[in-house]
DRENPA-3360 file (N, C-alpha, C; in nm, 2 decimals, always signed):
BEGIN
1 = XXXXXXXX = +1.85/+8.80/-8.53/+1.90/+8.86/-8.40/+2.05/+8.86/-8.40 ~ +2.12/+8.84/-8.51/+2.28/+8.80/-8.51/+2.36/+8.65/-8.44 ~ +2.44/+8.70/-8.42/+2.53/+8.59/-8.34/+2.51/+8.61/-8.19 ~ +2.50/+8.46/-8.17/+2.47/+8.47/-7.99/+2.64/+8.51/-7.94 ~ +2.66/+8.63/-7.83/+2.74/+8.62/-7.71/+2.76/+8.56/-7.60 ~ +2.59/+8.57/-7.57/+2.59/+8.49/-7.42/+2.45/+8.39/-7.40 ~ +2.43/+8.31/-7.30/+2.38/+8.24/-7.29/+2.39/+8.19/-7.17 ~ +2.30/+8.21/-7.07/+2.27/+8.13/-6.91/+2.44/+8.18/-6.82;
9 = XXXXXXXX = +2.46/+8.28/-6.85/+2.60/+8.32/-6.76/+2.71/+8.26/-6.81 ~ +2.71/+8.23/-6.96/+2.80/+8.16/-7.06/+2.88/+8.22/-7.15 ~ +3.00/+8.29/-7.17/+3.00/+8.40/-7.29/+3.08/+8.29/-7.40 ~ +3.00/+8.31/-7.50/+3.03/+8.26/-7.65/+3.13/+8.33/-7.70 ~ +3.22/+8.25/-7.79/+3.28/+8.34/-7.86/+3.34/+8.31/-8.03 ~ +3.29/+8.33/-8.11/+3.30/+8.21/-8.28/+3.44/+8.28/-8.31 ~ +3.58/+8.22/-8.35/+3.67/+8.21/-8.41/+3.63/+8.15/-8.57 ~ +3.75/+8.15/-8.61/+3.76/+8.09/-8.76/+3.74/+7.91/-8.73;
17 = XXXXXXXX = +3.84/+7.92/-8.64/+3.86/+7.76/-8.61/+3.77/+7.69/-8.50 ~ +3.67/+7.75/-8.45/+3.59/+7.69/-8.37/+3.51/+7.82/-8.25 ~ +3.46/+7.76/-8.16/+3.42/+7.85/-8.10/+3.42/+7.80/-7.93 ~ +3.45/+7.92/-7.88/+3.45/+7.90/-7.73/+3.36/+7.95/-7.63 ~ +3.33/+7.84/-7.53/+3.29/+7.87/-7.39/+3.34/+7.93/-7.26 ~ +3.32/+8.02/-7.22/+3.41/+8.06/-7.11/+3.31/+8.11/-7.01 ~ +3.28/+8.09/-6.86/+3.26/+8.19/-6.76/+3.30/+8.28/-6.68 ~ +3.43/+8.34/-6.73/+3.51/+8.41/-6.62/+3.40/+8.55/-6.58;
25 = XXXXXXXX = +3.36/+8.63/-6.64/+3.26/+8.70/-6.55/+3.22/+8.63/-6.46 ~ +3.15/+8.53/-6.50/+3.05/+8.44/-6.39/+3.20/+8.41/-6.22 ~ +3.29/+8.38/-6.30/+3.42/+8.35/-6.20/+3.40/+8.50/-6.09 ~ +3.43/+8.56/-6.17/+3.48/+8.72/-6.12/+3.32/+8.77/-6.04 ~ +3.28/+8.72/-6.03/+3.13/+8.77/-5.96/+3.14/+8.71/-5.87 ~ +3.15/+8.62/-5.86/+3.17/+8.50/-5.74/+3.28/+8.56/-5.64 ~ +3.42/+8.59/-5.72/+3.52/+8.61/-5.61/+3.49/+8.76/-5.54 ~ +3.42/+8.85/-5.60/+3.36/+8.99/-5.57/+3.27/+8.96/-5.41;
33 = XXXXXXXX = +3.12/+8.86/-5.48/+3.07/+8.82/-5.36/+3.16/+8.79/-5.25 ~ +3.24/+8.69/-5.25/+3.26/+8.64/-5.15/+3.42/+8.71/-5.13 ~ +3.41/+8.84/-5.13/+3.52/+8.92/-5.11/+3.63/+8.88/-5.09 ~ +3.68/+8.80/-5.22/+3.80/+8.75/-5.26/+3.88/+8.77/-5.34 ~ +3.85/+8.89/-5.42/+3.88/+8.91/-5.58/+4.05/+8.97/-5.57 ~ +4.06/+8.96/-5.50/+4.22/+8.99/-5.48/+4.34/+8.90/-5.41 ~ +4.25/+8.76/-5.38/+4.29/+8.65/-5.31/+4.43/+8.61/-5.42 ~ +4.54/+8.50/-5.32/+4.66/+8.51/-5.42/+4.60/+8.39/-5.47;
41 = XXXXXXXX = +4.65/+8.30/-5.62/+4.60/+8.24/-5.67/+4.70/+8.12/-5.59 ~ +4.64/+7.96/-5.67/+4.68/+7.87/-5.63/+4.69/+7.79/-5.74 ~ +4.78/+7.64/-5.76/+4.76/+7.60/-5.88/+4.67/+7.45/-5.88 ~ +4.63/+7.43/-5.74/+4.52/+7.28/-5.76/+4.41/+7.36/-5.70 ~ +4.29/+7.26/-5.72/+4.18/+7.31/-5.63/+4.17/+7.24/-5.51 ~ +4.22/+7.13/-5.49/+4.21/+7.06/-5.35/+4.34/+7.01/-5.32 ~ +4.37/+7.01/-5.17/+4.51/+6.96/-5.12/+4.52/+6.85/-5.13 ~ +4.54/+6.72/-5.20/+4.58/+6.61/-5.25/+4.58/+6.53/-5.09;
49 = XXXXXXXX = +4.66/+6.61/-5.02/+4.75/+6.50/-4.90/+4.64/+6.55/-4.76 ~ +4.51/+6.63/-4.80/+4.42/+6.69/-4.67/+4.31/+6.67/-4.77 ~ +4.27/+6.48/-4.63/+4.15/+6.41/-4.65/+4.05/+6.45/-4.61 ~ +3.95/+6.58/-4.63/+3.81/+6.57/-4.51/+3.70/+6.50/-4.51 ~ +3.64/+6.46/-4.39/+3.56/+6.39/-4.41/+3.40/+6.47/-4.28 ~ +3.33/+6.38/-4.24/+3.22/+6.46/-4.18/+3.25/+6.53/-4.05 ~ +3.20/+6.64/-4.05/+3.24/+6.73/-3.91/+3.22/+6.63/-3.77 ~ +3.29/+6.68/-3.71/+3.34/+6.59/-3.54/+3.33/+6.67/-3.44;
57 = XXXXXXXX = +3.31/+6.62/-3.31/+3.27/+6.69/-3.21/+3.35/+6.76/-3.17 ~ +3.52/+6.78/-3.19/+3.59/+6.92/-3.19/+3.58/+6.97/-3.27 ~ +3.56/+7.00/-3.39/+3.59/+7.05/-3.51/+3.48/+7.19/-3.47 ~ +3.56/+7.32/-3.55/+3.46/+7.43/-3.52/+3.34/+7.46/-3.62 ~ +3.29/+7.49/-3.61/+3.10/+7.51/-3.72/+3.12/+7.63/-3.77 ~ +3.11/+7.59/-3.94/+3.06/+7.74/-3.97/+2.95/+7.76/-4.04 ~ +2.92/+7.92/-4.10/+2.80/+7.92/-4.12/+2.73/+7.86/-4.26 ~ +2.64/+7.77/-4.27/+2.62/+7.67/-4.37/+2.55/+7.77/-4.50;
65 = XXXXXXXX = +2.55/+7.85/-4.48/+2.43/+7.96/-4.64/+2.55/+8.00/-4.65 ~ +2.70/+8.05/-4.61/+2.79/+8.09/-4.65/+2.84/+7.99/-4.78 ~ +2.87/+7.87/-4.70/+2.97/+7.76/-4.78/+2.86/+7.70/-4.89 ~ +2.73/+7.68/-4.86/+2.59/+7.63/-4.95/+2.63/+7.71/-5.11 ~ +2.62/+7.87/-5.08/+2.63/+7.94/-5.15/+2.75/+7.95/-5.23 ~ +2.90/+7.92/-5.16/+2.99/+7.91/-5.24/+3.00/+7.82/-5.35 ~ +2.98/+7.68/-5.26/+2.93/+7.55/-5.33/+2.86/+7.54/-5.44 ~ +2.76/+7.58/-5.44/+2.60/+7.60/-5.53/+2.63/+7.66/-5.64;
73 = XXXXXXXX = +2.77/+7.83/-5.61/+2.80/+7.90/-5.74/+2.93/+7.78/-5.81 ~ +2.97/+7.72/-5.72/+3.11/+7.62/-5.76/+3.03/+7.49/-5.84 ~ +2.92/+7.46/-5.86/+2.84/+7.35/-5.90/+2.81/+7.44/-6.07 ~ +2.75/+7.54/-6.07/+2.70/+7.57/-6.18/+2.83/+7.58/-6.31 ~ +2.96/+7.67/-6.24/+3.06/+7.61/-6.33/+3.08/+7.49/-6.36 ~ +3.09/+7.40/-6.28/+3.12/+7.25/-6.32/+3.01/+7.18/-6.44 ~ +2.89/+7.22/-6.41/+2.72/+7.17/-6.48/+2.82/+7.24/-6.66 ~ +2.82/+7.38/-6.64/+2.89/+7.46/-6.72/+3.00/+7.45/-6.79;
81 = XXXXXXXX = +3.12/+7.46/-6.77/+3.21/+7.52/-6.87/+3.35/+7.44/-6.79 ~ +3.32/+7.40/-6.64/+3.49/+7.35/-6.60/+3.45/+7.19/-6.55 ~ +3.52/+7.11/-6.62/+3.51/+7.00/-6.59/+3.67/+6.96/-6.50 ~ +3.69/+7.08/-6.45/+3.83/+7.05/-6.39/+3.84/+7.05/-6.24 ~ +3.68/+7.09/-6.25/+3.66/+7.14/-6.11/+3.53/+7.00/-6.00 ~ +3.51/+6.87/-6.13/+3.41/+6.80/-6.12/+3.43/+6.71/-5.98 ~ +3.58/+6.65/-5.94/+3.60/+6.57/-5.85/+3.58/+6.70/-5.75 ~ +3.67/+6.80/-5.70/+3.66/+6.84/-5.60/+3.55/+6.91/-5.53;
89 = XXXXXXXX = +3.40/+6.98/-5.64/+3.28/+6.96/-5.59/+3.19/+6.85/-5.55 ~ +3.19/+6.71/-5.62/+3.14/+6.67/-5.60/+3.21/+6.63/-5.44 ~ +3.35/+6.60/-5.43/+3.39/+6.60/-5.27/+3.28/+6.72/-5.13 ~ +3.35/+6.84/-5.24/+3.31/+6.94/-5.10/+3.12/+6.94/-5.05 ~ +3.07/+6.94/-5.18/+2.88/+6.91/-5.17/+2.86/+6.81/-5.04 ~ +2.93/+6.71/-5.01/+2.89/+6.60/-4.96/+2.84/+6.67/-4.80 ~ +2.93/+6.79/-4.78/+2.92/+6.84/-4.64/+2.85/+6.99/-4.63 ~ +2.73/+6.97/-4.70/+2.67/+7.11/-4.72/+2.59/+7.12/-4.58;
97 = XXXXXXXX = +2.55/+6.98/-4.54/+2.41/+7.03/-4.44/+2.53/+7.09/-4.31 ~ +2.63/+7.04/-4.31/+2.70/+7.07/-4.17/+2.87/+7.11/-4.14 ~ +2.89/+7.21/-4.32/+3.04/+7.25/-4.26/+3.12/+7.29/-4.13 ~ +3.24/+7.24/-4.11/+3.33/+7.34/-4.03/+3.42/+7.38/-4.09 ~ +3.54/+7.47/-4.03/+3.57/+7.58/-4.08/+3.70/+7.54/-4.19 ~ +3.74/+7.37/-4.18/+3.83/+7.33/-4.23/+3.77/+7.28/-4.41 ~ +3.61/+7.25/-4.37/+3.52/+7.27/-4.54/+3.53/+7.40/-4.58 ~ +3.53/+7.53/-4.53/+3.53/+7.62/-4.55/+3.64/+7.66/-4.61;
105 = XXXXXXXX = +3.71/+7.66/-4.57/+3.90/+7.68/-4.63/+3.92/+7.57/-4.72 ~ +3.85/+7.46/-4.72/+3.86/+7.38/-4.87/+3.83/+7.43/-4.97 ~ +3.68/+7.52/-4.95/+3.57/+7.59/-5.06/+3.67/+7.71/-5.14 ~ +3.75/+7.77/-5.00/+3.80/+7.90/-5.04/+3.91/+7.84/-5.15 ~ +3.97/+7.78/-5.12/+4.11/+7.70/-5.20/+4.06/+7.72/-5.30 ~ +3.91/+7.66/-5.36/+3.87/+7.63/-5.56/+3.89/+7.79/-5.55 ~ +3.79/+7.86/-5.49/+3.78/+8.02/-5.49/+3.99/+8.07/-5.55 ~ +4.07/+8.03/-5.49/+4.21/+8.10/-5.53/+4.20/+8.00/-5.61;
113 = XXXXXXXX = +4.19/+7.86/-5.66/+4.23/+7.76/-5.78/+4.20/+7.91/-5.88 ~ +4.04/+7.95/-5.90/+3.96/+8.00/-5.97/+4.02/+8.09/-6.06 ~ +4.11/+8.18/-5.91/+4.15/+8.29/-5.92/+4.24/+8.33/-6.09 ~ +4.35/+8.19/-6.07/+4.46/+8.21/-6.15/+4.41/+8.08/-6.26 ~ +4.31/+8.09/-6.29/+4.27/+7.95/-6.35/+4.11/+8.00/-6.47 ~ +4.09/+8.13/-6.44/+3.94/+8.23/-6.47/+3.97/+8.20/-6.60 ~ +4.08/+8.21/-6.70/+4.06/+8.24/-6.87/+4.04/+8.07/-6.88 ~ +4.01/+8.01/-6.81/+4.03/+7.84/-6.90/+3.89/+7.83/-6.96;
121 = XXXXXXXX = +3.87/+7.80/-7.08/+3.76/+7.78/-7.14/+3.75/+7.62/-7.21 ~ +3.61/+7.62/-7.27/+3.60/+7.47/-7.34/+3.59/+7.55/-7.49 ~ +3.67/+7.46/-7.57/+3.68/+7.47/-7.71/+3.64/+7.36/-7.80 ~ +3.53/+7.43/-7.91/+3.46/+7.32/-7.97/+3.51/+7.40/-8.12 ~ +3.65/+7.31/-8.23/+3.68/+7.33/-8.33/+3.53/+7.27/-8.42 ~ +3.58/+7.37/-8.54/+3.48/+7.38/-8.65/+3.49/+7.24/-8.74 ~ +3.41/+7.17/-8.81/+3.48/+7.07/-8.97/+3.61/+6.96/-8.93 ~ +3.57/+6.92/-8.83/+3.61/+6.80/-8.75/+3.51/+6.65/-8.77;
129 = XXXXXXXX = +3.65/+6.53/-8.76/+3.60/+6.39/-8.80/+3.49/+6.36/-8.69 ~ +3.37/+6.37/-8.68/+3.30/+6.28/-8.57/+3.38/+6.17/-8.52 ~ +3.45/+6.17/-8.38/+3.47/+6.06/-8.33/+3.49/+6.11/-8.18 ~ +3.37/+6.02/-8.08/+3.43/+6.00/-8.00/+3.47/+5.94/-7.84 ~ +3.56/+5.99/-7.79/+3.67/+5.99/-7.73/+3.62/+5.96/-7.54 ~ +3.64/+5.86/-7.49/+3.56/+5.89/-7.35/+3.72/+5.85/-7.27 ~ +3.71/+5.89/-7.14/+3.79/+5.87/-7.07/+3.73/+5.83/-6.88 ~ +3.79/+5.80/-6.80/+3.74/+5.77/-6.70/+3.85/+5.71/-6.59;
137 = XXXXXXXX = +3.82/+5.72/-6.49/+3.86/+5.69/-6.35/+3.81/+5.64/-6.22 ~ +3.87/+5.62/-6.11/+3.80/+5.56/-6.02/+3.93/+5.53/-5.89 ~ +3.92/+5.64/-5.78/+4.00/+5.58/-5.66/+3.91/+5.47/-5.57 ~ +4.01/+5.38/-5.54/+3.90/+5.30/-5.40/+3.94/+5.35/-5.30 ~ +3.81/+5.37/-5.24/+3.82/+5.38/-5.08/+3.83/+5.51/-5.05 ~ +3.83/+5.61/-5.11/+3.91/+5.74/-5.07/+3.76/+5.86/-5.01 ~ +3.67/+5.78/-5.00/+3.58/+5.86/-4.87/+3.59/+5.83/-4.76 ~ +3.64/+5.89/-4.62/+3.69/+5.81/-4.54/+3.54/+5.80/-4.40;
145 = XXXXXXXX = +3.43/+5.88/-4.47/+3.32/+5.82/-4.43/+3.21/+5.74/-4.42 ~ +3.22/+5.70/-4.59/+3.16/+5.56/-4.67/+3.21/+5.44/-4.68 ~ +3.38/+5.48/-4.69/+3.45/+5.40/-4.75/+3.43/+5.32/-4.92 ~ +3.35/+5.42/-4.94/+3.31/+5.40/-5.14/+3.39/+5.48/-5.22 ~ +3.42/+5.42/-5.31/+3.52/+5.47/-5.45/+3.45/+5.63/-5.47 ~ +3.50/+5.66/-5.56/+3.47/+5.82/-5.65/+3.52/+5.77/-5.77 ~ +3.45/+5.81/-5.82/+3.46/+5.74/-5.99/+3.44/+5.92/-6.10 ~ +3.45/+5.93/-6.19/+3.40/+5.99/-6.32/+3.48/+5.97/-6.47;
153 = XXXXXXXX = +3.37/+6.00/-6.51/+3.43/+6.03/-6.65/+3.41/+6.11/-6.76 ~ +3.47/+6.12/-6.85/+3.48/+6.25/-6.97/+3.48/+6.21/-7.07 ~ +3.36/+6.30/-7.13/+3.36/+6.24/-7.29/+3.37/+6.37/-7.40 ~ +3.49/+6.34/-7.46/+3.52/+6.48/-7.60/+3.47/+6.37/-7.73 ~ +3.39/+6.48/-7.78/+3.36/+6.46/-7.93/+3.39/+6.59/-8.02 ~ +3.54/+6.48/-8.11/+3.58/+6.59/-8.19/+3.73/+6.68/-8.12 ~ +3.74/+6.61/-8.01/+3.82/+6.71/-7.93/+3.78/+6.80/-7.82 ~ +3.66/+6.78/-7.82/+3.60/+6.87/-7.77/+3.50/+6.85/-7.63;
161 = XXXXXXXX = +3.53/+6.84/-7.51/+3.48/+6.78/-7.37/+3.34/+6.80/-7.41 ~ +3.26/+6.75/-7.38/+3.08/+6.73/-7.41/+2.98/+6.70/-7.30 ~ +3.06/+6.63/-7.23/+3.02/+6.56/-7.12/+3.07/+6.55/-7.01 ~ +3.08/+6.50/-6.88/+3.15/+6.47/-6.74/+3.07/+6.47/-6.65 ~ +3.08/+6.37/-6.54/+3.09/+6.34/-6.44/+3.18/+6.29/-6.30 ~ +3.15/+6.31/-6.22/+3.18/+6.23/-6.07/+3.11/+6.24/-5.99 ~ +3.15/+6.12/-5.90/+3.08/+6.09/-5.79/+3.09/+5.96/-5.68 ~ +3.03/+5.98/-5.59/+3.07/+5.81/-5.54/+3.00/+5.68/-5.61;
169 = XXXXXXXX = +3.09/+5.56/-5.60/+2.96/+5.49/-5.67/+2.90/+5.42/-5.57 ~ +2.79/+5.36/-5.59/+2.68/+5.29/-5.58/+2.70/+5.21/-5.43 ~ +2.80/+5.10/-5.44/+2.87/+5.00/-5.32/+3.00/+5.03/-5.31 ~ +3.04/+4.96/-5.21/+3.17/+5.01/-5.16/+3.26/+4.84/-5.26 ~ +3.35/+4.87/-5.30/+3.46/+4.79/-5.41/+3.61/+4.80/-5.28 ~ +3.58/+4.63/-5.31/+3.74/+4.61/-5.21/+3.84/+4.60/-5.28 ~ +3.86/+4.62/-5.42/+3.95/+4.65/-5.44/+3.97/+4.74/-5.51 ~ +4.08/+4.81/-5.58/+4.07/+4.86/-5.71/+4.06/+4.87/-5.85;
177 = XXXXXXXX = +4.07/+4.70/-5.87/+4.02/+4.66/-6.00/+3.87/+4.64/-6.01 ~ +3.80/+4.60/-5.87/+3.65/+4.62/-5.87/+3.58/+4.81/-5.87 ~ +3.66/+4.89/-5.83/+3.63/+4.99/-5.84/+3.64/+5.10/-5.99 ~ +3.76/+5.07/-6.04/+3.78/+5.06/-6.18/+3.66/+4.96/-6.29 ~ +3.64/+4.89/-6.20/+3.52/+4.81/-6.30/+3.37/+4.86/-6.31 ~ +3.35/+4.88/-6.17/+3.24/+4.95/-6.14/+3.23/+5.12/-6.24 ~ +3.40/+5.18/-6.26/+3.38/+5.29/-6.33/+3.34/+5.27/-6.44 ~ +3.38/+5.22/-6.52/+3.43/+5.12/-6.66/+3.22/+5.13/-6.71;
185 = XXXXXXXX = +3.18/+5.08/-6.59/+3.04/+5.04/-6.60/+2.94/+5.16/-6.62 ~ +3.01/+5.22/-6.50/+2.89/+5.39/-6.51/+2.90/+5.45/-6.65 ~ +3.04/+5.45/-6.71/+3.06/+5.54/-6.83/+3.01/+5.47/-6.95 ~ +2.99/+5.35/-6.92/+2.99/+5.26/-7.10/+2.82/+5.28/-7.11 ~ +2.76/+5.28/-6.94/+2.58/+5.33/-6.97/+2.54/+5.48/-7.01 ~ +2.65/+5.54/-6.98/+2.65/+5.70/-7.01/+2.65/+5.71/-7.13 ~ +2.72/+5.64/-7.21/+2.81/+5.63/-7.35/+2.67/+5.58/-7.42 ~ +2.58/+5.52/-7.38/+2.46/+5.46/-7.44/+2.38/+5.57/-7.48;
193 = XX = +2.36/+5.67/-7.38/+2.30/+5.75/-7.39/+2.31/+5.86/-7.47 ~ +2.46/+5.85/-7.51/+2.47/+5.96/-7.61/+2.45/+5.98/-7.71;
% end
């Protein structure tokens, strides 16, 4: 049947030196839906210094199949092709049953990250040493609803990202070297499994 191009909303692409993953179609569909495709771009996906946490009795409500849906198409990149995008979904998911409009304008932010960020692909070089490479993290405390760490980590083999996660962990860590430890832990069981 020749050479694959595509695969599950994935476009393939074989070079000399390896071959690449990319979904910017899949991107550009998304900003279309959610009539943004001309939105100006941005260079992070989330505002560093704007903490949200669960909607509050001033806060205004918005419509939840709107932001579900943004979310849900922002999940399958991440599952996919952008592991750049892994902390600030796993953040925004947390508030699917009950956004307001301040989760909303978080959502839209990845939406312009997206914008100016669509060519990033994962690249897997060809005739490369097997070895690899994990990496990992972990803030404390920085859900200000749980008060539990967010932890993930990344794993390249060959160069080449293979794997990732985040998420909160498990118990709340009073410090940061226990939250760091607790990461240390998630990734070395992940690492087993590979």
């Amino acid at each position: 049947m020749g050479e694959i191009n595509w695969l599950l909303r994935i476009q393939i692409t074989f070079t000399d030196d390896g071959f690449t993953l990319s979904q910017m179609t899949f991107i550009n569909n998304i900003l279309n839906r959610i009539s943004m495709r001309d939105c100006k771009p941005i260079s992070t996906p989330i505002d560093s210094n704007h903490q949200l946490k669960a909607i509050e009795d001033d806060d205004e409500h918005t419509d939840p199949m709107t932001y579900q849906q943004i979310i849900g198409s922002l999940m399958y990149l991440v599952t996919g092709t952008r592991p750049d995008l892994s902390y600030t979904i796993a953040h925004l998911s947390q508030f699917n049953s009950s956004p307001s409009t301040k989760h909303l304008t978080a959502a839209e932010r990845v939406l312009r990250y997206l914008q100016g960020m669509k060519d990033r692909h994962l690249f897997d070089p060809w005739n490369n040493r097997l070895e690899m490479t994990p990496y990992m993290d972990a803030c404390n405390g920085n859900c200000l609803d749980t008060r539990r760490c967010v932890s993930g980590y990344l794993f390249q083999l060959v160069n080449a990202t293979i794997s990732w996660k985040c998420g909160k962990q498990r118990s709340v860590a009073t410090s940061t070297c226990k939250a760091e430890y607790q990461a240390l832990a998630m990734t070395t069981k992940h690492h087993l499994w590979l």
